[in-house]
N, C-alpha and C positions, 0 to 999 in steps of 0.2 A: 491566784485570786487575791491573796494580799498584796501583792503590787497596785493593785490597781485602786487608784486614791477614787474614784466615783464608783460606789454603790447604790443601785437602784433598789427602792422598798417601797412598794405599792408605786404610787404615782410619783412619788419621790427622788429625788437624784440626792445621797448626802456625798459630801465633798469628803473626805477622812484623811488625813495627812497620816501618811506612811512611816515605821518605824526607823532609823538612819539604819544604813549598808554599815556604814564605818564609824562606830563610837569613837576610837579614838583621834582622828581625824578633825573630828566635830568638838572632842572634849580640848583637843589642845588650842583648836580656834578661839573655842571660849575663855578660855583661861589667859589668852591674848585680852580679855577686856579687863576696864578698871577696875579693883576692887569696891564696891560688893557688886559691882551691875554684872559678875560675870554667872552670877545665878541664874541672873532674868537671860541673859544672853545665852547659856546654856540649856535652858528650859525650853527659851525659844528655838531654838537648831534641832531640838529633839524633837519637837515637835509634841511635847509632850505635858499637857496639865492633869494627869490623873493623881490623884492624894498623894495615895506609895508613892509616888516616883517623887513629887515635889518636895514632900517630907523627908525623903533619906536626904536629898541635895538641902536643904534649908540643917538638918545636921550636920549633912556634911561639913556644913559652912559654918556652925556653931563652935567646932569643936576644932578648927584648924588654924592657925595662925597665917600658915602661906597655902599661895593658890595655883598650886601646880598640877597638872595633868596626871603625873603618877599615884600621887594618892588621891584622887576621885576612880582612876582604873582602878585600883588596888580595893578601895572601899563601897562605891557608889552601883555600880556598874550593873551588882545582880540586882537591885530595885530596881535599879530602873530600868533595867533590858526587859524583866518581868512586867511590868508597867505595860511600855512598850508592844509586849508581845501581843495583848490584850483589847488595847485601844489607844487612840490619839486624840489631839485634840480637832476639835469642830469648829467649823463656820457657818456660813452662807443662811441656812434656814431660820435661827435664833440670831442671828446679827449681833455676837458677841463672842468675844474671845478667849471666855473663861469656862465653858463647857467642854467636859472630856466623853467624849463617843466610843461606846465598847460595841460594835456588831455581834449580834447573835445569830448564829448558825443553824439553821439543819440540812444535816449533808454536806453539799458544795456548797448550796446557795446562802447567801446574806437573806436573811429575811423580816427580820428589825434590826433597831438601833437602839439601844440606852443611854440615856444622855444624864450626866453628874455633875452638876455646879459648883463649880470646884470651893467658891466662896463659900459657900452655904451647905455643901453635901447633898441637895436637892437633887431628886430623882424625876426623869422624866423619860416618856419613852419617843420616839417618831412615829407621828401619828398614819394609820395604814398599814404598820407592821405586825407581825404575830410573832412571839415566845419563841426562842431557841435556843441554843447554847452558847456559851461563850469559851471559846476554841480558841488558846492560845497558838503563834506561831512556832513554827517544827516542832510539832507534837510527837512523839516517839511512836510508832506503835510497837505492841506487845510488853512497853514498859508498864511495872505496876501503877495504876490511877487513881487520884482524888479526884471526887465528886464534891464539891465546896455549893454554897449559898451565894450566889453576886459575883462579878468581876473582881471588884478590889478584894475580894477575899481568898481567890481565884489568884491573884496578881501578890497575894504577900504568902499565900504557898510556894509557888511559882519560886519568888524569892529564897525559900529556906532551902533549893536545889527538887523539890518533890515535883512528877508530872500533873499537873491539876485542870481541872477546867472547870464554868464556874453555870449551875442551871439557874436558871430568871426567878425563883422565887423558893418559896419553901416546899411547895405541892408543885410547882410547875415544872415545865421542861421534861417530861419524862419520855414522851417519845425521840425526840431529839437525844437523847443523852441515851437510851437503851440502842439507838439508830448507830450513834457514834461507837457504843462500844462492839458492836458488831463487825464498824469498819475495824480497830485498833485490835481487836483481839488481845486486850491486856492481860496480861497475868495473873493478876489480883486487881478487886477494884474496891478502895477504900469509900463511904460515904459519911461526911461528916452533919452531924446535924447541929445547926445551932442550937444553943441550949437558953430555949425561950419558957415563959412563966406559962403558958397555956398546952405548951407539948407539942406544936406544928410542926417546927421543925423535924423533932425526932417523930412523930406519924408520918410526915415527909419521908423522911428518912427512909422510913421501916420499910413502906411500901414502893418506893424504889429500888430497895434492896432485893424485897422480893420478885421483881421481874428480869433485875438482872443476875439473880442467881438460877434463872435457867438457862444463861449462857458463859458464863462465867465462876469458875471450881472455885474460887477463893473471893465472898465477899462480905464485907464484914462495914458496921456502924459504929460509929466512934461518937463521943462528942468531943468538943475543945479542949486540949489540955490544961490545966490549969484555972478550971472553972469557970472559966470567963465564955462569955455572951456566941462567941465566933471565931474563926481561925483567923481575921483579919485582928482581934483583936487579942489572940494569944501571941500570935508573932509579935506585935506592938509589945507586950507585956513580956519579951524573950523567949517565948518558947520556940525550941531549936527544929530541927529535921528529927533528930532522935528521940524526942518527946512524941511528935505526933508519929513516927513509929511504934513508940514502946505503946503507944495506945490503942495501936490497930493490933499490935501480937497481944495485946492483955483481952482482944471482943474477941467472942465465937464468931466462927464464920457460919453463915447462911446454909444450911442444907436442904436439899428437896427431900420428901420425904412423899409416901402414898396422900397423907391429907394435906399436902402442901410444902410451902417454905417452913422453913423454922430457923431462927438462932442457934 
């Protein structure tokens, strides 16, 4: 189903440009171009305007003297493959080249689209679609799982090596995401909550936890390491694989009990 660049959503047709087969193939094409246009020439080959992905290459570029293909593999590669796995860039219905499209899933089916302006961070969704997950490509199953807030947050776990996927809001997505872990049968499934001044997220949170701790022995709530707002912005801020580990073995995990879930 991710090959296939038209997605239909309600009445809809979105066009989706596909993740590339061969990074390095495409990475060394680009590094054929002039210095500094082999950013824009790389970005374009991938097919790819989401933040993460743009941001690591616009470092990358910061911090390099020369433009060679092995150190972009060497450095680049997991942002943006995670990017990538995620979503692409859009066309045809906004008539603009700078919005990145993440499909939301439930089940098999596409059944909306989020659309992110890459200029502006603007969120918008495809109108006639409903709420689903967002399901990166070759998802493991029975690998232990994050449950994350958004795509890009979703895309910069992804990043730190963790399996993650990303639900459409702070309360939403819950049948979709209880649906999927049914298919994956994950081992352990972590839930992160953003860490907002009103509580939503972690209510979010809680009560997601509690549905899928009748299918699932090990599930536990987290918030971002390092205090910060969200896991797109703790990885910005360095937090490693092993931090948002050490945070999931510091929560109780979820138990059933006769009156219910509990921590």
């Amino acid at each position: 189903m991710r090959d296939d660049p038209n997605r239909r959503c309600g009445a809809r047709i979105a066009t989706i440009k596909p993740p590339p087969p061969d990074l390095r193939s495409i990475v060394e094409c680009a590094c054929a171009a002039t210095p500094p246009s082999w950013l824009a020439a790389l970005a374009e080959r991938l097919g790819l305007l989401a933040p993460s992905g743009i941001e690591a290459l616009r470092q990358l570029a910061a911090h390099r003297a020369r433009y060679d293909a092995e150190a972009i593999l060497r450095r680049a590669p997991r942002d943006v493959e995670a990017a990538a796995r995620l979503g692409w860039q859009c066309r045809s219905w906004l008539r603009r080249a700078d919005v990145a499209g993440f499909p939301m899933q439930h089940g098999s089916r596409v059944v909306g689209v989020r659309l992110r302006v890459t200029a502006t961070a603007e969120k918008r969704s495809l109108s006639g679609c409903r709420e689903g997950v967002f399901v990166p490509a070759g998802l493991e199953p029975g690998a232990p799982l994050w449950v994350v807030e958004g795509p890009t947050d979703a895309a910069a776990v992804l990043s730190i090596g963790l399996v993650a996927i990303g639900r459409p809001s702070a309360t939403g997505g819950g049948d979709p995401v209880v649906d999927l872990v049914r298919e994956l049968r994950p081992m352990s499934v972590v839930v992160v909550a953003d860490h907002d001044a009103h509580g939503v997220g972690q209510r979010g949170a809680t009560d997601l936890a509690v549905r899928l701790a009748l299918r699932v022995a090990d599930v536990r709530v987290v918030l971002p390491p390092g205090g910060v707002k969200d896991s797109r912005a703790a990885v910005i801020a360095g937090a490693r694989r092993e931090d948002f580990e050490g945070a999931a073995a510091a929560a109780e995990p979820w138990r059933l009990t006769a009156g219910g879930s509990h921590a």
